[in-house]
C-alpha positions in Angstrom: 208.7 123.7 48.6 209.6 120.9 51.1 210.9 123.3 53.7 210.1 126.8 54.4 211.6 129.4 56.9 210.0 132.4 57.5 211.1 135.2 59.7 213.9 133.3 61.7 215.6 135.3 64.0 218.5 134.5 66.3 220.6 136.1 69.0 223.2 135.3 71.6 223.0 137.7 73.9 222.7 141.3 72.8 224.6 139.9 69.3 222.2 139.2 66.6 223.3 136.3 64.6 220.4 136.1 62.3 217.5 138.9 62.2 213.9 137.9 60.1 215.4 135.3 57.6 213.1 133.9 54.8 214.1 131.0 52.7 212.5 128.0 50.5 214.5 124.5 50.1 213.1 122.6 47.2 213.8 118.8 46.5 216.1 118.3 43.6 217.7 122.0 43.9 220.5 123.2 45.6 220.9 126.0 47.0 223.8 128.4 48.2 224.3 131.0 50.9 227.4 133.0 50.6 228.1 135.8 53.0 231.2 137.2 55.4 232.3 135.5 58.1 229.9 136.2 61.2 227.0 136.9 58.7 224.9 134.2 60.2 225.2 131.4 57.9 226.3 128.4 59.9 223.4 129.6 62.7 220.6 129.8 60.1 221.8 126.4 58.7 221.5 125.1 62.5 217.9 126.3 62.8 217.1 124.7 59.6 218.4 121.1 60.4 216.8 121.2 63.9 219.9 121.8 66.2 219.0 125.3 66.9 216.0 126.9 68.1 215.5 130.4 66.4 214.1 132.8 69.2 211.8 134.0 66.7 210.0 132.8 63.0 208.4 129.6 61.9 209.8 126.8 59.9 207.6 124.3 57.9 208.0 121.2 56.2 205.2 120.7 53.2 203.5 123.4 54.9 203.2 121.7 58.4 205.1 123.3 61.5 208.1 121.5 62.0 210.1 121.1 65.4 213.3 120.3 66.2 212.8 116.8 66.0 211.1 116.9 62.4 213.6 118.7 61.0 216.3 116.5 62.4 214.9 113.1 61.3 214.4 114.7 57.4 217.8 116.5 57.2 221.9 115.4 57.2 224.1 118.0 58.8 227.9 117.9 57.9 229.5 120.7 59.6 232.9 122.2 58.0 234.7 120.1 60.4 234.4 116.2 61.1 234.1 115.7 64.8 234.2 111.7 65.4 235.3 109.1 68.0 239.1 108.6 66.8 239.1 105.0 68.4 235.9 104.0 66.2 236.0 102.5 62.7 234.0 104.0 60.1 231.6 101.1 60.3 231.2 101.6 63.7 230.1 105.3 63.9 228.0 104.7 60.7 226.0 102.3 62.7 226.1 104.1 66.0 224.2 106.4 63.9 221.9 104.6 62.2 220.8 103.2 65.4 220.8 106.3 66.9 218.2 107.4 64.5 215.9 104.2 65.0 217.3 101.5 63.1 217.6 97.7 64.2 221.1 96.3 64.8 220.8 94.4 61.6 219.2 97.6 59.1 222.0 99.5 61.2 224.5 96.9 60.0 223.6 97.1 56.4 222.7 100.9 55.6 226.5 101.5 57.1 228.3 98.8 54.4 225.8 100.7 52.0 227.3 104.2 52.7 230.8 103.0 53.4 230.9 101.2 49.6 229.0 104.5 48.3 231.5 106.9 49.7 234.3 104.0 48.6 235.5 103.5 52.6 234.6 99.8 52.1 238.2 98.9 52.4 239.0 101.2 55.3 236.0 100.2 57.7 237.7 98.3 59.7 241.2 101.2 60.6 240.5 103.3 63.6 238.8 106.7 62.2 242.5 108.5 63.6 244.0 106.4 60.9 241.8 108.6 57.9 243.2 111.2 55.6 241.3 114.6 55.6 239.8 113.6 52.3 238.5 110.5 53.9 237.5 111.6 57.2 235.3 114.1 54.4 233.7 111.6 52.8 233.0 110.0 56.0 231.1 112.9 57.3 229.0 112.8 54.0 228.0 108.9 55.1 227.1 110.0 58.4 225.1 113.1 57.0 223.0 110.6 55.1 222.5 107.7 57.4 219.2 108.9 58.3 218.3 109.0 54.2 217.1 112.8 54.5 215.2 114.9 52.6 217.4 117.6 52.6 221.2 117.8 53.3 
């Protein structure tokens, strides 16, 4: 197993949110969590991708301890909702990223007119992200989530 969580706890305040969570993520497998709303699933995703620290539990990655920023160079997060910067294109938030993750200005350049052609944004790179349809501001979120190429999304 590539990533392991064992025991993962979190609270907010007196309101547990997750309470001794165990789970595997294997490469090539995807897996599903399905629960009420309030059951914890958005919070134990969070701790998984490294923008959440669990108060309690260990999480590895090929059986090493992983922090935070381990687990958010090797994963893409896309969240139910697309938060952007309206007034940027497509291109531009896809390399904002890239660089944000390490990349030069010119592997930054490329890996975004990879993503936008594999998503097929190519011809709206350029338009204001305002400008997208739902669907596309979607699809946009799924570049961003792998500009980073992670192991696990």
């Amino acid at each position: 197993m590539t990533l392991v969580a064992t025991g993962l706890a979190r609270s907010f305040g007196r309101h547990p949110a997750v309470a001794e969570a165990d789970l595997g993520l294997t490469p090539g497998r995807i897996t599903g969590l399905v629960g009420p709303n309030g059951a914890g699933k958005t919070t134990l995703l969070l701790m998984l991708a490294g923008l959440l620290r669990p108060d309690s539990g260990t999480l590895t990655v090929d059986g090493r301890a992983a922090d935070e920023r381990t687990l958010r160079a090797q994963s893409g997060w896309m969240p139910d909702v697309f938060g952007t910067w309206d007034s940027l294109t497509p291109r531009e938030i896809l390399v904002t990223f890239a660089r944000l993750y390490g990349a030069g200005a010119a592997a930054a350049a490329s890996r975004a007119d990879e993503l936008l052609a594999m998503v097929h944004l190519t011809d709206h790179a350029a338009r204001p992200a305002s400008e997208l349809s739902r669907g596309q501001k979607q699809r946009l979120g799924l570049a961003r989530a792998l500009v980073n190429r992670p192991r696990f999304l």
